[in-house]
VOBA-1610 file (N, C-alpha, C; in pm, whole numbers, padded with zeros to 5 digits, always signed):
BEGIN
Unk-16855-21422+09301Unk-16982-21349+09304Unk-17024-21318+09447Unk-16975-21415+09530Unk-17024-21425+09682Unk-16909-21283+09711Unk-16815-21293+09674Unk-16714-21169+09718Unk-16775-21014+09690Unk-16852-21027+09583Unk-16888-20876+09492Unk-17043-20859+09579Unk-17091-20951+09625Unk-17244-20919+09674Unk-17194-20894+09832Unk-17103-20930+09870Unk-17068-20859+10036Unk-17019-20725+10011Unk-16913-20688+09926Unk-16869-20552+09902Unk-16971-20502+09905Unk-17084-20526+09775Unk-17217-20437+09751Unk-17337-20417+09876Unk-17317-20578+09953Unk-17399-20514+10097Unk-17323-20418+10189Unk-17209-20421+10189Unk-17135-20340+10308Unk-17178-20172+10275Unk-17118-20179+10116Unk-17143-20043+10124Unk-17273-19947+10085Unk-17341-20052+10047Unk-17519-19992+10061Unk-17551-19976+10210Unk-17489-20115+10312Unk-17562-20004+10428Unk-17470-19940+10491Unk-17347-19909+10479Unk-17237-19806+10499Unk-17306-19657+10459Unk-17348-19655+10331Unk-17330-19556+10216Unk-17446-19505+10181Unk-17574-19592+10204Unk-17700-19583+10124Unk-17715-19676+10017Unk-17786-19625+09965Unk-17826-19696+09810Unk-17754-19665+09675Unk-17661-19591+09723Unk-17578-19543+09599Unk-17462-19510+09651Unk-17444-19593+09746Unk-17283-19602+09798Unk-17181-19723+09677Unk-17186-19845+09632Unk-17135-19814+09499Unk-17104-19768+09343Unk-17201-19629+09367Unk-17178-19536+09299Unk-17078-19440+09287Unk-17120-19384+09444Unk-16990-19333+09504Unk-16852-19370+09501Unk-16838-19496+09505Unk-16725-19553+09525Unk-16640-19527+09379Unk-16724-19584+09310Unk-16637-19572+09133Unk-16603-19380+09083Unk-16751-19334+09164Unk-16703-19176+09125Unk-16624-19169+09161Unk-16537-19144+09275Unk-16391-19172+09372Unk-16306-19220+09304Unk-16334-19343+09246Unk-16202-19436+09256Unk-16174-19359+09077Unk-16289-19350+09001Unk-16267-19240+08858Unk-16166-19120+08864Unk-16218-19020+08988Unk-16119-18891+09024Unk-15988-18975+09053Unk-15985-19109+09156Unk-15847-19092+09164Unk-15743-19155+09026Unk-15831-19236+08970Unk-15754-19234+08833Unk-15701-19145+08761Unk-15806-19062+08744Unk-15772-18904+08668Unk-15638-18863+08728Unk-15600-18846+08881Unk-15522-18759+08994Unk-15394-18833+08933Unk-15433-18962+08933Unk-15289-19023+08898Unk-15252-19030+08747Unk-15363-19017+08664Unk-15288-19020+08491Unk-15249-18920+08468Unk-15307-18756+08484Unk-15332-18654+08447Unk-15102-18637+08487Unk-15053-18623+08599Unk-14939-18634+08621Unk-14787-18674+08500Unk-14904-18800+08498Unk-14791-18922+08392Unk-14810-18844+08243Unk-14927-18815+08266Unk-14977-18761+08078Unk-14883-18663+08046Unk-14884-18537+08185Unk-14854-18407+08185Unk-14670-18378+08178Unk-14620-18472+08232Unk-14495-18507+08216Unk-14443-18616+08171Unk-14492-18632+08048Unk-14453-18725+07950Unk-14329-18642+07893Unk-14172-18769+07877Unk-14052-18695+07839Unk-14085-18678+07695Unk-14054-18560+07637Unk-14065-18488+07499Unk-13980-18579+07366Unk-14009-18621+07291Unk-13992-18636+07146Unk-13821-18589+07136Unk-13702-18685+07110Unk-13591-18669+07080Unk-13571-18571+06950Unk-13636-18641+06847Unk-13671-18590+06715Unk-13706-18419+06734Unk-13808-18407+06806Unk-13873-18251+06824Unk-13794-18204+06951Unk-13694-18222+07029Unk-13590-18138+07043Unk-13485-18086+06952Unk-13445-18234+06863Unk-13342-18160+06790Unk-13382-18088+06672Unk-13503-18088+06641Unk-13572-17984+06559Unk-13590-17874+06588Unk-13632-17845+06739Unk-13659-17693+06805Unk-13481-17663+06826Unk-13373-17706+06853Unk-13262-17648+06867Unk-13219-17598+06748Unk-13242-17640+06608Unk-13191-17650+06482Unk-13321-17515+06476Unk-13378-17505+06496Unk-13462-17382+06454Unk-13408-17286+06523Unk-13376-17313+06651Unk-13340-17189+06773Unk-13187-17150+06726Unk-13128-17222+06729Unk-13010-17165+06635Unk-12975-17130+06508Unk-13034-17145+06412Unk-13062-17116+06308Unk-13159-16926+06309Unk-13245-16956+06413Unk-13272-16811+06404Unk-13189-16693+06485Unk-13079-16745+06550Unk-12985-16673+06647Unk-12862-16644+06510Unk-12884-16718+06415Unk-12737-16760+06323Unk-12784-16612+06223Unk-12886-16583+06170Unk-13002-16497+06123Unk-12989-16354+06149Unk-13025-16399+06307Unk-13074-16216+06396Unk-13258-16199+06374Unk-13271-16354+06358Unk-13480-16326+06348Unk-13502-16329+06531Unk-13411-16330+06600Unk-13440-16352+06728Unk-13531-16215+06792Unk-13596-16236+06880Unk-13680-16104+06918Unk-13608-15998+06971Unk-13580-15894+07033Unk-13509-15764+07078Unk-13552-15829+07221Unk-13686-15854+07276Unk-13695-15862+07444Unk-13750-16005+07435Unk-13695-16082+07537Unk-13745-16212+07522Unk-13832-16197+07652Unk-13951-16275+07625Unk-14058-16259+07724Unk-14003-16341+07830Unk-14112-16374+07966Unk-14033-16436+08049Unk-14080-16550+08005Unk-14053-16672+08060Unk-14101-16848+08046Unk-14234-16899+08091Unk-14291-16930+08039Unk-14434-16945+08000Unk-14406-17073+08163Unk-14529-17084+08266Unk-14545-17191+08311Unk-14602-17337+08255Unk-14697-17279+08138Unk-14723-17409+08070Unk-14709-17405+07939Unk-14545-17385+07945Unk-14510-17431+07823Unk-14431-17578+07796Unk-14422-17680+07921Unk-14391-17777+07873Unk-14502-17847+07890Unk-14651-17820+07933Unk-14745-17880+07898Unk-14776-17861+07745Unk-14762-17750+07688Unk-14793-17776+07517Unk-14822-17864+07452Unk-14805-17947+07453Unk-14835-18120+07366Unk-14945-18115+07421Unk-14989-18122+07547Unk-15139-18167+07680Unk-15236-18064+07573Unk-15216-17939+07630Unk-15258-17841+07595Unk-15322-17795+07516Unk-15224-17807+07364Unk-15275-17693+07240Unk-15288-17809+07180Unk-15416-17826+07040Unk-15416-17902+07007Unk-15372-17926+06902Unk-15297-18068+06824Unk-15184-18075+06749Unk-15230-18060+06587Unk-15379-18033+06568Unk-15410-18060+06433Unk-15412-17871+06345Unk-15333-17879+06298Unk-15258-17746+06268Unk-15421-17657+06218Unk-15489-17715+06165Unk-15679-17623+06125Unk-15735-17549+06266Unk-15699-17701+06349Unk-15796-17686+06501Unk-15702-17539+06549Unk-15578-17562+06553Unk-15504-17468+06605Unk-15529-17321+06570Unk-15548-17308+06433Unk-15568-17164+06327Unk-15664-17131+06366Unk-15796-17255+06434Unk-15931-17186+06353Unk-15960-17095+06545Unk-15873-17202+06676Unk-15871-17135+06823Unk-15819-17020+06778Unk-15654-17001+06729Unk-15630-16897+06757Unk-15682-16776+06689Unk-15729-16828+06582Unk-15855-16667+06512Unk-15915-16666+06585Unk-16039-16720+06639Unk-16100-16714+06715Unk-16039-16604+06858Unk-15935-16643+06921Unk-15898-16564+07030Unk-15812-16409+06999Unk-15785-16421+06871Unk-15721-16310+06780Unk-15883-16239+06794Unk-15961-16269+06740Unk-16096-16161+06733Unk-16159-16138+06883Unk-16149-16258+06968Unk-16181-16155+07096Unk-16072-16070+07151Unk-15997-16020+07097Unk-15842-15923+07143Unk-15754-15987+07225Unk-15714-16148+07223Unk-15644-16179+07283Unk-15526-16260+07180Unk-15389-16163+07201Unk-15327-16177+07107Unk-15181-16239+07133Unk-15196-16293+07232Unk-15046-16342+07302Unk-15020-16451+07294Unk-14865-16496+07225Unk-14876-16627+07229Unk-14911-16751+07248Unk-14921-16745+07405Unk-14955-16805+07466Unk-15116-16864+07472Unk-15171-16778+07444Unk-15343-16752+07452Unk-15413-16878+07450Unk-15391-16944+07337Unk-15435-17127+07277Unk-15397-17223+07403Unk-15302-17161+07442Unk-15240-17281+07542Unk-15302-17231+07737Unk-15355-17122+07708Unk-15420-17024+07820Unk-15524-17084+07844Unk-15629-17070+07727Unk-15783-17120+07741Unk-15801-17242+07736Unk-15728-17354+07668Unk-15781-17483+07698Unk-15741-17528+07834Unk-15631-17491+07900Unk-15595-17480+08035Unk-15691-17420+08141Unk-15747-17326+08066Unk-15858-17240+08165Unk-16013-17400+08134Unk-16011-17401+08071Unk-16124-17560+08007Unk-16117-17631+08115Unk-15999-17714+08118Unk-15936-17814+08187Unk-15916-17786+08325Unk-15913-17710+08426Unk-15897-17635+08509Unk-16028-17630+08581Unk-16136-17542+08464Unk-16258-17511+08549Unk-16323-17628+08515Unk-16325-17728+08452Unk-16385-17833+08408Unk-16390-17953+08567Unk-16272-17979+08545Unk-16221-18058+08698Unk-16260-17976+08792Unk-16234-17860+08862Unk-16218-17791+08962Unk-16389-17868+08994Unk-16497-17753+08943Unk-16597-17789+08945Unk-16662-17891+08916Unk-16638-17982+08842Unk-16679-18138+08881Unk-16617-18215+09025Unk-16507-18166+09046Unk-16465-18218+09196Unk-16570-18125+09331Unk-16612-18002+09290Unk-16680-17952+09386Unk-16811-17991+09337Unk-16871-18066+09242Unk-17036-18133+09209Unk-17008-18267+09339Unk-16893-18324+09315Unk-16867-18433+09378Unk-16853-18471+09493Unk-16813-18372+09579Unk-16784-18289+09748Unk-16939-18282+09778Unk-17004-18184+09711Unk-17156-18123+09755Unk-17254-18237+09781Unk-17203-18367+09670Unk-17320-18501+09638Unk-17248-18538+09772Unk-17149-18526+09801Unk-17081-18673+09866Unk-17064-18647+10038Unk-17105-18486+10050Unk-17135-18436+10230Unk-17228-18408+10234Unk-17288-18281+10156Unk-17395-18238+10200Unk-17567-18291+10169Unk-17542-18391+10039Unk-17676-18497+10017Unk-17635-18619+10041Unk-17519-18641+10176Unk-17504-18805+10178Unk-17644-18876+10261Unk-17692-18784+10363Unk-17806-18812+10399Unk-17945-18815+10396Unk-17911-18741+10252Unk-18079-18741+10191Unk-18113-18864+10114Unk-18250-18861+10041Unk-18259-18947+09944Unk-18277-18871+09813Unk-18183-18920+09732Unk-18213-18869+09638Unk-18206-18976+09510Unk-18250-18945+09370Unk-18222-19035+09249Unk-18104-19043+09232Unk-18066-19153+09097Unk-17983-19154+09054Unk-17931-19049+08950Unk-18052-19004+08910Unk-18067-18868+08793Unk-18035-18718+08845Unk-18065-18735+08973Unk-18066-18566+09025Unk-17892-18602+09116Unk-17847-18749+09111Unk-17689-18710+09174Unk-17616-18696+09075Unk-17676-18764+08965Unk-17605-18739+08802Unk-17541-18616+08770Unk-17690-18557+08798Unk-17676-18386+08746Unk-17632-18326+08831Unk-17607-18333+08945Unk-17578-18251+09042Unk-17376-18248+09053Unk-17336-18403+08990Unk-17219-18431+09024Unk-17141-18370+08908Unk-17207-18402+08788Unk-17148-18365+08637Unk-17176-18235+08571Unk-17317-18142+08618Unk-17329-18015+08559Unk-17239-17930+08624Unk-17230-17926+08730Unk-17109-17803+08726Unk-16974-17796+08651Unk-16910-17942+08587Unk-16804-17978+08553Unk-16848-17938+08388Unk-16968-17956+08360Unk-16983-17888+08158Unk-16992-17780+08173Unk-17059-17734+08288Unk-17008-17558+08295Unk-16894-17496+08304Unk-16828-17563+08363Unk-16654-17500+08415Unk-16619-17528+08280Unk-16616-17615+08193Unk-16571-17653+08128Unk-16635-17581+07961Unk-16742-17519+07967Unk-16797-17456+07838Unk-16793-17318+07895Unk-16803-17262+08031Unk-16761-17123+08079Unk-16643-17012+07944Unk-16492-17065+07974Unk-16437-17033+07886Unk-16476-16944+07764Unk-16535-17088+07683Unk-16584-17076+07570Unk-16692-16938+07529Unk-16779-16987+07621Unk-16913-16876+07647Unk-16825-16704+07669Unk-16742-16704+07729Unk-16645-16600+07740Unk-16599-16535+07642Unk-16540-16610+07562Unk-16441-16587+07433Unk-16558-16551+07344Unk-16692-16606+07299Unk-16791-16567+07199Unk-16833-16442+07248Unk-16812-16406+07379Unk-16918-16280+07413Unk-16789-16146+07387Unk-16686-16225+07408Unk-16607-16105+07369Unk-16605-16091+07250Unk-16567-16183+07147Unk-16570-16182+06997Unk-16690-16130+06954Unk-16830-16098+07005Unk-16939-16025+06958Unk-16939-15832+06963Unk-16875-15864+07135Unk-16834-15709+07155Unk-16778-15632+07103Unk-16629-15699+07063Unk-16540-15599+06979Unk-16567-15601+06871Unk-16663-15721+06800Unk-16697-15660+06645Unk-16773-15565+06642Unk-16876-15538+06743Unk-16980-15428+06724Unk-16892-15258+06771Unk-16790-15329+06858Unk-16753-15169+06891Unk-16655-15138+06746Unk-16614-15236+06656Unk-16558-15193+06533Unk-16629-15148+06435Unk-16791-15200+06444Unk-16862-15161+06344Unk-16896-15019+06381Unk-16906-15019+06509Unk-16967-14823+06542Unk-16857-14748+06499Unk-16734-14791+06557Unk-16615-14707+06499Unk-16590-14675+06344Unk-16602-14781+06276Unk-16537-14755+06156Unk-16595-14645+06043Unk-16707-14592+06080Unk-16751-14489+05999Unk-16684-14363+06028Unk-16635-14300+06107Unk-16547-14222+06176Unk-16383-14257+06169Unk-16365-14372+06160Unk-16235-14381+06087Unk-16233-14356+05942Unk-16309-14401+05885Unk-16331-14343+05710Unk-16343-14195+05710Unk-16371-14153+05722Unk-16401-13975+05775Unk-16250-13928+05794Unk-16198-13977+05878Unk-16067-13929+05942Unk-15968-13921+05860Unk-15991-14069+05802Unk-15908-14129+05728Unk-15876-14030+05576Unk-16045-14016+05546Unk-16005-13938+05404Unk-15990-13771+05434Unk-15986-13717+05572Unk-15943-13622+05568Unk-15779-13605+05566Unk-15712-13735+05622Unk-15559-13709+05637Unk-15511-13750+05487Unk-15566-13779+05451Unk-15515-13832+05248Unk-15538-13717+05191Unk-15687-13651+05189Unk-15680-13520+05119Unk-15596-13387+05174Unk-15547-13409+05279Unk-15447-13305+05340Unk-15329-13310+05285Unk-15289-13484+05246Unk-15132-13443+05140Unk-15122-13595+05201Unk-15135-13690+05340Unk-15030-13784+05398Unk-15073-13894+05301Unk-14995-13975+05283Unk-14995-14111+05254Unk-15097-14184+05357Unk-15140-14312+05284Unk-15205-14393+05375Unk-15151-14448+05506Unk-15062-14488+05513Unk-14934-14500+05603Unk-14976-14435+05729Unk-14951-14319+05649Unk-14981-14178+05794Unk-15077-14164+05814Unk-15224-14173+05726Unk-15348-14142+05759Unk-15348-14271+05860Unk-15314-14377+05815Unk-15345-14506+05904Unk-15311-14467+06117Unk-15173-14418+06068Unk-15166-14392+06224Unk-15176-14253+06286Unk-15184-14197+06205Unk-15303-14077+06280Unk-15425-14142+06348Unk-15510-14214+06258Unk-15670-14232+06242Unk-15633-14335+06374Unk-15531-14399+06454Unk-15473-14524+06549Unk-15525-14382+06613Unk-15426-14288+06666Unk-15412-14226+06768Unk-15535-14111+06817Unk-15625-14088+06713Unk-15730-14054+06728Unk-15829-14130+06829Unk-15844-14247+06761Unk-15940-14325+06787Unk-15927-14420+06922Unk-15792-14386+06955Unk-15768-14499+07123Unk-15852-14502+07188Unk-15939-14332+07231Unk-15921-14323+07355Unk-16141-14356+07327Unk-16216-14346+07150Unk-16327-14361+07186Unk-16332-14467+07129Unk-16284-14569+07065Unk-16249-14722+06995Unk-16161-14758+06995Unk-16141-14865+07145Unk-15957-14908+07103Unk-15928-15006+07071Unk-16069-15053+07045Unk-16053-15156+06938Unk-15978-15181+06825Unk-16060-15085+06812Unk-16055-15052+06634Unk-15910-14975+06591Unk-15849-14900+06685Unk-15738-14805+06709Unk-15626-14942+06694Unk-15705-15016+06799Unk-15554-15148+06768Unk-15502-15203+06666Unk-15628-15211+06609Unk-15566-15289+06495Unk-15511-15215+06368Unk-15559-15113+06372Unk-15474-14938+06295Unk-15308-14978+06324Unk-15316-15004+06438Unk-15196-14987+06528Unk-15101-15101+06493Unk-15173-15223+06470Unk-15058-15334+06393Unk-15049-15325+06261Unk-15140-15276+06180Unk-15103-15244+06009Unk-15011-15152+06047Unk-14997-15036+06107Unk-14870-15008+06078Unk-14747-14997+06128Unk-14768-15148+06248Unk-14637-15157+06293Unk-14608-15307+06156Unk-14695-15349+06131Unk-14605-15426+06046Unk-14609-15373+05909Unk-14647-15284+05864Unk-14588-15243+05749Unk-14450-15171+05739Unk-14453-15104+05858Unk-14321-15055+05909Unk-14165-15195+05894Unk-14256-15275+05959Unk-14134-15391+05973Unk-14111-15458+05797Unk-14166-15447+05702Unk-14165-15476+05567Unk-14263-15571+05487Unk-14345-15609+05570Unk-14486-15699+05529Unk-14549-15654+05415Unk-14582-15750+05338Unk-14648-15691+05202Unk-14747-15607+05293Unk-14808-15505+05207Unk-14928-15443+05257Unk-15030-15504+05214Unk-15053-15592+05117Unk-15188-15678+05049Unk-15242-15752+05153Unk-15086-15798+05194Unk-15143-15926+05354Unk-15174-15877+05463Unk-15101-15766+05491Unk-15144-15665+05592Unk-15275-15647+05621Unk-15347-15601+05525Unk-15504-15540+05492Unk-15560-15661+05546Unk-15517-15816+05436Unk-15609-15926+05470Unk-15651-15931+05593Unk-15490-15975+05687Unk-15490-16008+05835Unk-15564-15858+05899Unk-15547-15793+05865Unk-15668-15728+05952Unk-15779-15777+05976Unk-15859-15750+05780Unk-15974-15824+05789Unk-16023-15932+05889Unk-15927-16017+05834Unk-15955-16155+05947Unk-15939-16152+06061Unk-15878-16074+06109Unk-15845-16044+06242Unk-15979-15930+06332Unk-16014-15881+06284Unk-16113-15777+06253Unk-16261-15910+06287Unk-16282-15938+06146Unk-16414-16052+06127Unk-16540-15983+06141Unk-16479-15875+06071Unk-16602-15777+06065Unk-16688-15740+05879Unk-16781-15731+05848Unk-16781-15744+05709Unk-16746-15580+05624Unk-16783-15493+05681Unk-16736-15382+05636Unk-16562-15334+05626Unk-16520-15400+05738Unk-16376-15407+05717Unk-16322-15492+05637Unk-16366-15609+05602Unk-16321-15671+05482Unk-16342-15607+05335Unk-16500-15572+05305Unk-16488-15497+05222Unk-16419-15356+05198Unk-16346-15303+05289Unk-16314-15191+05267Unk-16190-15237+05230Unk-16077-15331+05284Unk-15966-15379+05253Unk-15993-15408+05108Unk-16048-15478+05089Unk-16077-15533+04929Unk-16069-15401+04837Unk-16141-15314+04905Unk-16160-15140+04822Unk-16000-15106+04788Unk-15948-15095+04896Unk-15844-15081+04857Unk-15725-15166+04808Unk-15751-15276+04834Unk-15621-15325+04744Unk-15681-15301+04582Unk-15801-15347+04553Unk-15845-15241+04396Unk-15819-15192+04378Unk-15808-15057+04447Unk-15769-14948+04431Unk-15596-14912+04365Unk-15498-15019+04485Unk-15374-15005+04444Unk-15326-15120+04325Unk-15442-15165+04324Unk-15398-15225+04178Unk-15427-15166+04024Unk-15529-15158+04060Unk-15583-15074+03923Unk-15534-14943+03922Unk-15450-14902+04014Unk-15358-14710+03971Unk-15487-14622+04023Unk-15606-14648+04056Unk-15724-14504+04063Unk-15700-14458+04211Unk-15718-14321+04216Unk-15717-14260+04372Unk-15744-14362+04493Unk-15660-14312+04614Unk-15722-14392+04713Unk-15867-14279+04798Unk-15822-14141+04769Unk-15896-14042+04814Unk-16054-14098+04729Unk-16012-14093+04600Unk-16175-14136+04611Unk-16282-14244+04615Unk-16180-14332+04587Unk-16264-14458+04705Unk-16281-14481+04854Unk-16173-14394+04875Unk-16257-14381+05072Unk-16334-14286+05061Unk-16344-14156+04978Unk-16475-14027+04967Unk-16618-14175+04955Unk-16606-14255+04800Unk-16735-14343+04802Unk-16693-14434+04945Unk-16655-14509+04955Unk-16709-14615+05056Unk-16706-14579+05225Unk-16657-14401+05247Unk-16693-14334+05361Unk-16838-14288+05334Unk-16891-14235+05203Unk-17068-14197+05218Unk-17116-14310+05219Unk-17105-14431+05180Unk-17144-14573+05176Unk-17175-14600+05360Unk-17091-14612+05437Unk-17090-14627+05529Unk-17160-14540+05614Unk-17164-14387+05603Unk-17224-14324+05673Unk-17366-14287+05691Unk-17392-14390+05534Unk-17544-14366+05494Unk-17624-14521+05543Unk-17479-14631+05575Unk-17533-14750+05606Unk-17582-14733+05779Unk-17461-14655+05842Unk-17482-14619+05953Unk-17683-14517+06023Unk-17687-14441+05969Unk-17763-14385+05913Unk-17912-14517+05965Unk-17925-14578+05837Unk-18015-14679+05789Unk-18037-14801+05924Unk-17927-14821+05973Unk-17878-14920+06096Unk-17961-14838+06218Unk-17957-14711+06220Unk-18027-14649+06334Unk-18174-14581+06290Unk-18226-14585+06196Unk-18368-14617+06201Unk-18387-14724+06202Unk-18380-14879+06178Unk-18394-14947+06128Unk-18424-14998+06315Unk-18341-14955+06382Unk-18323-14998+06507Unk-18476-14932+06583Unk-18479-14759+06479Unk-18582-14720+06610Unk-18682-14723+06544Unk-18735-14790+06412Unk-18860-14842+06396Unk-18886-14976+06444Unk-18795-15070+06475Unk-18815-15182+06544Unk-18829-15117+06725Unk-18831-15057+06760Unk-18828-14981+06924Unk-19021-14984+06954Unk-19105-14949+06867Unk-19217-14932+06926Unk-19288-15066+06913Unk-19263-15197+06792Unk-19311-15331+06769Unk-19251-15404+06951Unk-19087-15358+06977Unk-19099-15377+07134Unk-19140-15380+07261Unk-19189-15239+07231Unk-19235-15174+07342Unk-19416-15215+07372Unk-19461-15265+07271Unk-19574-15314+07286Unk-19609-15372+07359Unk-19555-15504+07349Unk-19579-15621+07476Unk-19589-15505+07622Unk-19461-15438+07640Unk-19443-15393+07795Unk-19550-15316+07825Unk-19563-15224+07695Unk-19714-15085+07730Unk-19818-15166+07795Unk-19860-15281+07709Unk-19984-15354+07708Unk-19987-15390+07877Unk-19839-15460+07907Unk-19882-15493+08032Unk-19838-15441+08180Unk-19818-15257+08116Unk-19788-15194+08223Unk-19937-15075+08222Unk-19966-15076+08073Unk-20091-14996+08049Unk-20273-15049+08128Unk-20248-15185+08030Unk-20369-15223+08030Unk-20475-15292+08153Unk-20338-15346+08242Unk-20432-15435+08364Unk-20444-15279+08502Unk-20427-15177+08489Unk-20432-15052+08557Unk-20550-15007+08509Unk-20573-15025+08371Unk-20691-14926+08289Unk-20802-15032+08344Unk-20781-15147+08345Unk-20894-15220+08347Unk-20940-15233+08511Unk-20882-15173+08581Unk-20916-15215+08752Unk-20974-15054+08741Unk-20914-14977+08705Unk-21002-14835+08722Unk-21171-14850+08634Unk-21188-14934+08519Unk-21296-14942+08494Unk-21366-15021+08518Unk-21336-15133+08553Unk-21392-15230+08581Unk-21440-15250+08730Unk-21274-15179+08813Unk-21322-15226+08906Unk-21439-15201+09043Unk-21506-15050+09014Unk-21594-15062+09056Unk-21703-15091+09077Unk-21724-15126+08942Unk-21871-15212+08857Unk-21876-15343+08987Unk-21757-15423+08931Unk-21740-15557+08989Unk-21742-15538+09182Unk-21699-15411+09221Unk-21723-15386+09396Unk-21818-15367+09391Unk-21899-15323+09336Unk-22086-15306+09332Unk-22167-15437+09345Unk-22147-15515+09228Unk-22206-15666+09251Unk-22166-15756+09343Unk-22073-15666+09373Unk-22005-15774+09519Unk-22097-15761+09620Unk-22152-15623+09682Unk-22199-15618+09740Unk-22332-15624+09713Unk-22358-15608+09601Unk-22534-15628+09593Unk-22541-15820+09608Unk-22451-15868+09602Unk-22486-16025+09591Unk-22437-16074+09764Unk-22383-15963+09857Unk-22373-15986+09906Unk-22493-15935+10066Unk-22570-15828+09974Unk-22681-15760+10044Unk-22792-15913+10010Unk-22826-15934+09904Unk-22897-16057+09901Unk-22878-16195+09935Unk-22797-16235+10008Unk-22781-16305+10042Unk-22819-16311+10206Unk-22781-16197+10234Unk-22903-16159+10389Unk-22992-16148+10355
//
């Protein structure tokens, strides 16, 4: 005990009053510096090599192999670290990064890396800032708390905050689009083409004012091309999409090709459906515009109106209370 109360005097008056604070924050990072290594190059699973070779040759034995092989991922022998192993968690990231338009393998193993990355980075720079530039102040234990650890939940929920703002964007630029793809759409069906073709017409139209929405035109019919049911096709849009009008419209049509009835005239109904929802969406917007604008009128209108009427009254008694007072 006599040993632990000299450490604790040395470095209180070394350090301050929260110099063995400091010390464990330190000696914490250097734990991290040294596990993070051992974790990250942990040798791989005997079992799950000779499983990935028996797959890799097996799909070479096939011809399922790709035409261009991409180049080698840098963190792809972090994968285990990385992506996480519970096959839901995995589906529910990569939808998730599928709807903000990020569609590359890799992606799952991108952003928790980007997590992990800005998480540390910036908790090591909370930790620098506490540990030079407020070593000579006084401060609490609460405001070095926050000062050492909030930048590190930010780096670390940044990401995230990223990925939702994109996943909001491209649903709305799909919802503006898709009334104009219905339009398009049932003009290239009533001209003679198959859906097929209306599909990638309505792609190449739409790149250049929704390319959103153009994209994903653009994988229904590269994989229907490659032999994919078209039922699943539609789905994975949908879901991929996560938009509600595009689900229901998929649904329209697989009805449609089940029950034998036109596809022309269920995109004629669920294109006036849409164009009348569209429609409804933009009054709806500009009768809510003047309940807005209220607050601002009031307080760009009203404290102007009231100095022009008021305020000479009130310069009058100023001075009459100020004539009586001589």
């Amino acid at each position: 005990m006599e040993f632990i109360s000299t450490i604790n005097t040395v470095l209180t008056d070394n350090l301050g009053p929260f110099g063995p604070l400091i010390i464990v924050g330190v000696l914490g990072l250097m734990l991290i510096g040294v596990t993070l290594p051992l974790m990250l190059n942990q040798k791989a699973d005997p079992l799950e090599k000779l499983k990935r070779s028996n797959q890799s040759s097996a799909k070479n034995a096939t011809g399922e192999k790709l035409r261009f092989e991409s180049k080698k991922d840098k963190l792809e022998k972090y994968s285990n670290f990385l992506e996480p192993q519970d096959e839901e968690e995995y589906s529910a990231v990569r939808l998730k990064l599928l709807q903000a338009g990020y569609k590359s393998k890799t992606a799952v193993r991108t952003y928790h890396f980007a997590q992990f990355a800005l998480g540390l980075g910036l908790l090591a720079l909370g930790l620098i800032y506490t540990l030079v530039l407020k070593a000579g102040e006084e401060t609490t234990t609460q405001s070095m708390m926050l000062t050492t650890l909030l930048p590190g939940v930010v780096g670390y929920m940044a990401p995230k905050y990223w990925i939702n703002k994109r996943v909001n964007e491209r649903k709305t630029a799909i919802e503006n689009g898709f009334p104009d793809a219905l339009d398009m759409m049932l003009v290239c069906v009533e001209a003679g083409q198959s859906l097929d073709q209306a599909i990638i017409r309505v792609a190449a139209e739409l790149k250049a004012g929704f390319p959103a929405l153009a994209e994903e035109f653009e994988i229904v019919a590269h994989e229907s091309k490659a032999g994919k049911d078209k039922v699943n096709v539609l789905r994975d849009m949908a879901e991929r999409a996560g938009v509600q009008d595009v689900a229901s419209f998929v649904t329209v049509l697989i009805q449609s090709a089940t029950f034998g009835t036109s596809i022309a005239d269920a995109l004629r109904v669920y294109a006036a459906e849409m164009r009348d929802k569209r429609v409804m969406k933009a009054e709806e917007a500009a009768n809510k515009l003047p309940t807005k604008m209220t607050l601002a009128t009031m307080m760009m209108t009203v404290p102007p109106l009231l100095i022009i009427l008021i305020g000479p009254s009130i310069y009058s008694i100023y001075e009459t209370l100020q004539n009586v007072n001589f």
